[in-house]
PASEBA-1860 file (N, C-alpha, C; in nm, 3 decimals):
! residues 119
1> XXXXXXXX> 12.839/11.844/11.512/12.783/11.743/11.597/12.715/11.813/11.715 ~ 12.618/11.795/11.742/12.527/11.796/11.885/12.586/11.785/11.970 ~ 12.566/11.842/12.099/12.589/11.833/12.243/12.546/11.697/12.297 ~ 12.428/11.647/12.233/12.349/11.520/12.267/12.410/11.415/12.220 ~ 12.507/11.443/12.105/12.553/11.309/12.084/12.670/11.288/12.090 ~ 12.738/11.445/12.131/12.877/11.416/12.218/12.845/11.300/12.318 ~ 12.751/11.359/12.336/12.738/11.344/12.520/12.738/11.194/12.546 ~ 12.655/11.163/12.422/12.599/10.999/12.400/12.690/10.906/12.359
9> XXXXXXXX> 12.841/10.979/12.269/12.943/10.922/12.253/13.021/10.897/12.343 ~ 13.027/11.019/12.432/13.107/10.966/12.535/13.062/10.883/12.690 ~ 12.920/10.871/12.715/12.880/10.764/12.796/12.886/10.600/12.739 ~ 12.894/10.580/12.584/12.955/10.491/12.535/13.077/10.432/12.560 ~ 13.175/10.570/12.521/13.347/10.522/12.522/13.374/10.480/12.655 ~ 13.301/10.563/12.724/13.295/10.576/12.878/13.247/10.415/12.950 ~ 13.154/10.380/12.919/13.148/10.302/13.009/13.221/10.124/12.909 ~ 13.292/10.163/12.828/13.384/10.064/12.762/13.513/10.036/12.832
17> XXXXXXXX> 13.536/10.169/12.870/13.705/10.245/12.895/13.654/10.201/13.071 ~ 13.549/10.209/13.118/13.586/10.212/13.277/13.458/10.149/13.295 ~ 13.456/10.000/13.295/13.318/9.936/13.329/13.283/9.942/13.454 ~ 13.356/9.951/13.545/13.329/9.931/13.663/13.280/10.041/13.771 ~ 13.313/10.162/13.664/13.277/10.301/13.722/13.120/10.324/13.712 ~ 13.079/10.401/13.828/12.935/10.446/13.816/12.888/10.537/13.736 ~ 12.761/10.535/13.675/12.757/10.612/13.614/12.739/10.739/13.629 ~ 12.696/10.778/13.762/12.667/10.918/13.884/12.814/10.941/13.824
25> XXXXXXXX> 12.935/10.881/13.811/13.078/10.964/13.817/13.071/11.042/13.651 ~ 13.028/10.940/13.557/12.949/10.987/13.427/12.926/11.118/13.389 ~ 12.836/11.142/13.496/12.765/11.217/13.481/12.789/11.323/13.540 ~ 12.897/11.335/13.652/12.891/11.427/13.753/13.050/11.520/13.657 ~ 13.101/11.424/13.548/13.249/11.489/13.463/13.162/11.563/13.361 ~ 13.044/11.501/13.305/12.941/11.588/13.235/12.952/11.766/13.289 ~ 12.877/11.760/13.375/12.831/11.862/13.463/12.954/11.945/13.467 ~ 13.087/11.887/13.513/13.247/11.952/13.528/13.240/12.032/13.429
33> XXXXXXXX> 13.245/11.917/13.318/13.273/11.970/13.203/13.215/12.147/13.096 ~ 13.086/12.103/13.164/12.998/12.214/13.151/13.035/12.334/13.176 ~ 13.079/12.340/13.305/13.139/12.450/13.394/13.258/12.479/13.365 ~ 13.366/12.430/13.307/13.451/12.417/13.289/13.468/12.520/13.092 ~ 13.357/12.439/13.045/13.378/12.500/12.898/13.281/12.662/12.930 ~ 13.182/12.680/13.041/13.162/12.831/13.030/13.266/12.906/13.092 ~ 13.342/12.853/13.141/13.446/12.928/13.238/13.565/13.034/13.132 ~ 13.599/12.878/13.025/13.709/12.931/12.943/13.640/13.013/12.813
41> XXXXXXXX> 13.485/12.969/12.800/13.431/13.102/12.709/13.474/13.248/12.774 ~ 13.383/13.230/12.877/13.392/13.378/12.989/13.563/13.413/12.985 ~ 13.647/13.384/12.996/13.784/13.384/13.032/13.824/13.491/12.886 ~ 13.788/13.406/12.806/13.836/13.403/12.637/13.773/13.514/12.581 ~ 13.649/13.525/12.596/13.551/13.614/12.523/13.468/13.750/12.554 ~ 13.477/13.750/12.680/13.395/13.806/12.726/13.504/13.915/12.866 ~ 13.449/14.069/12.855/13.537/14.139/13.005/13.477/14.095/13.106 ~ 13.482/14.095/13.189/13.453/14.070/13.341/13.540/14.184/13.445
49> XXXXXXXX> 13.473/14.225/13.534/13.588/14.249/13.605/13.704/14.190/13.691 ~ 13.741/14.287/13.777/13.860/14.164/13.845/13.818/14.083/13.931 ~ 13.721/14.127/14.034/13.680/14.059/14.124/13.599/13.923/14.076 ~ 13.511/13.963/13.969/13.449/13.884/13.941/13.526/13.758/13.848 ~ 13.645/13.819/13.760/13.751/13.693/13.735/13.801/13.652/13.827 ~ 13.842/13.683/13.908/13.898/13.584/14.089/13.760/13.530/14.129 ~ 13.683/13.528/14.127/13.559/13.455/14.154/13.561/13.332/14.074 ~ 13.563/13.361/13.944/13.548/13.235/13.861/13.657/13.143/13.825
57> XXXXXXXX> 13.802/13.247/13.861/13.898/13.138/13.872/13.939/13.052/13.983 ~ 13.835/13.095/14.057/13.879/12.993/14.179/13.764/12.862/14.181 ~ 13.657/12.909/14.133/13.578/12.827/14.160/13.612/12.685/14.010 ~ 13.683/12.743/13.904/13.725/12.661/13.839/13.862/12.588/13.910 ~ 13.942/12.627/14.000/14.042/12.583/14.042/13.931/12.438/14.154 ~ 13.846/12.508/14.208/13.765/12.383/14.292/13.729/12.300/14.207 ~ 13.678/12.340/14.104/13.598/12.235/13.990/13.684/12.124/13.923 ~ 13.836/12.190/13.923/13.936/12.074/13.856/13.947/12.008/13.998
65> XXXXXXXX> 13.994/12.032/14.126/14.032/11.962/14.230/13.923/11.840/14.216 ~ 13.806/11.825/14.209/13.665/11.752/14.173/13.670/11.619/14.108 ~ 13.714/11.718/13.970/13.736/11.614/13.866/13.856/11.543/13.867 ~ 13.958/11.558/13.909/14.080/11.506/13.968/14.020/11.396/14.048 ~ 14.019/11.418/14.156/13.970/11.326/14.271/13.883/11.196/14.208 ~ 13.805/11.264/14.133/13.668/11.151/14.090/13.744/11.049/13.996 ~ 13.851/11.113/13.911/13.943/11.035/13.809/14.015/10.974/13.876 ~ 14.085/11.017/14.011/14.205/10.897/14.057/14.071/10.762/14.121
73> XXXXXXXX> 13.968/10.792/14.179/13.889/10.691/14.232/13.898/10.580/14.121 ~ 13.844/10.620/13.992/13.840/10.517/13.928/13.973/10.426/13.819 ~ 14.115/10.546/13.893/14.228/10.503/13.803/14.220/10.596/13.670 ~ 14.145/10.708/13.643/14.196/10.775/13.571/14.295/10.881/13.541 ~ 14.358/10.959/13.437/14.420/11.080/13.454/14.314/11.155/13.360 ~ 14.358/11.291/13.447/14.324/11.402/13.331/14.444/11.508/13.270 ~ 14.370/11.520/13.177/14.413/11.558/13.044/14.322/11.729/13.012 ~ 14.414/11.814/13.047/14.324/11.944/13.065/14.322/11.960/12.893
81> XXXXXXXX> 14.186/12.033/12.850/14.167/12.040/12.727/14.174/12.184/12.744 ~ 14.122/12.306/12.802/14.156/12.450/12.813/14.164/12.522/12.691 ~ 14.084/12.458/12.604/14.051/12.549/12.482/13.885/12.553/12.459 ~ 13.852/12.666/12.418/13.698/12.669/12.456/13.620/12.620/12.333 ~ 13.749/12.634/12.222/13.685/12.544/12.106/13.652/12.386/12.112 ~ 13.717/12.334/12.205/13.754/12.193/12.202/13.674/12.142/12.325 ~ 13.729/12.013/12.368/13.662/11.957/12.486/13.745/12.029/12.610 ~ 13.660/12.058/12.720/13.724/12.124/12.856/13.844/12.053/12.887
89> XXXXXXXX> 13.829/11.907/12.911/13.933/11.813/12.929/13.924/11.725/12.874 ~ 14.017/11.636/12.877/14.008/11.486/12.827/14.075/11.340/12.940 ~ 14.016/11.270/12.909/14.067/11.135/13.047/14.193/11.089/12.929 ~ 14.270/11.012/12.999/14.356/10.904/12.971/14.298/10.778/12.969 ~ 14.270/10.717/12.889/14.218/10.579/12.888/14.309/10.473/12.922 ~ 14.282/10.362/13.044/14.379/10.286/13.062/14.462/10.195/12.916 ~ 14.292/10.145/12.845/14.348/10.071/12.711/14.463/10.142/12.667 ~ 14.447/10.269/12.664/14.574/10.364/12.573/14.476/10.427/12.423
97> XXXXXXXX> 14.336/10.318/12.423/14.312/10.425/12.292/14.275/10.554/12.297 ~ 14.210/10.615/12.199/14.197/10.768/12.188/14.098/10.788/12.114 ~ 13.949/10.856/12.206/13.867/10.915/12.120/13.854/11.076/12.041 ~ 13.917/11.114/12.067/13.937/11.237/11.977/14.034/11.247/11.847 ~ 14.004/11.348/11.795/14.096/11.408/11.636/14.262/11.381/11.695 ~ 14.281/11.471/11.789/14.450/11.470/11.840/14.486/11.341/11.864 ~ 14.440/11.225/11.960/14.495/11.133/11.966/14.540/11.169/12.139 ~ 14.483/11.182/12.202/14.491/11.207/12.290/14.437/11.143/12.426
105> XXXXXXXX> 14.285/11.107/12.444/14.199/11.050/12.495/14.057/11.056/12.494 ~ 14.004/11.041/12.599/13.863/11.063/12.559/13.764/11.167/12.629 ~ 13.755/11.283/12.514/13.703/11.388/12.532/13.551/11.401/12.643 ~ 13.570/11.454/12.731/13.452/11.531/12.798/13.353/11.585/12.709 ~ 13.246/11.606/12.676/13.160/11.747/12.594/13.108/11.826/12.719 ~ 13.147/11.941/12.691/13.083/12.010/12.796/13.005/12.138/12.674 ~ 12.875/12.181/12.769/12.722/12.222/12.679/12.820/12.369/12.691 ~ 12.847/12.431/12.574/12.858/12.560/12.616/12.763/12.704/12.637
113> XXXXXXX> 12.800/12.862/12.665/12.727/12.950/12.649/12.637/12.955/12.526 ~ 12.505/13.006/12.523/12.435/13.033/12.415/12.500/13.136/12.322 ~ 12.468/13.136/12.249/12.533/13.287/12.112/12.518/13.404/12.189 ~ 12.349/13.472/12.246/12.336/13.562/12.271/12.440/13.614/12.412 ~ 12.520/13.551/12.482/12.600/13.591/12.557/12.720/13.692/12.483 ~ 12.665/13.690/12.376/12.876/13.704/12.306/12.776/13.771/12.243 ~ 12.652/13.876/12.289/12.600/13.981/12.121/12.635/14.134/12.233
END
């Protein structure tokens, strides 16, 4: 599946699961998400040095504080996904259903690194 139609699935589930939310908030867990899935490539795949991993783990530590905040505004939880195969995170849906395989909630897509990063 596409990045585009993650993306398109989940502004769907999304604005089912939380009508009342804006869509700027939409869009701004998009963006998280993004950052979030190059973080745990880089983490996973790739050396870095040290400084430069304390760089990126902090700025992912700001990036969850973010998405936290933006989720309690509208009554959500998160659901850290922290696998770089999978979605970065996932919300808790008030209904209780679940858009993903696990059964869990409803997945973020976040765009990951291109191939040529990992040649």
């Amino acid at each position: 599946m596409t990045y585009q139609s993650e993306r398109d699935e989940f502004l769907a589930a999304f604005g089912r699961e939380f009508p009342n939310a804006s869509r700027d908030v939409a869009a701004a867990l998009l963006r998280a998400a993004t950052g979030s899935q190059r973080y745990n490539e880089i983490a996973s795949s790739i050396v870095v040095g040290a400084r430069e991993l304390a760089r990126l783990e902090k700025r992912e530590a700001n990036r969850m504080l973010r998405v936290v905040g933006m989720l309690a505004m509208i009554g959500a939880k998160l659901i850290d996904g922290g696998d770089p195969r999978g979605f970065p995170f996932l919300i808790a849906c008030p209904s209780g259903r679940t858009y993903d395989f696990g059964g869990r909630g409803l997945g973020v897509p976040g765009r990951g690194l291109p191939a040529r990063c990992f040649q």
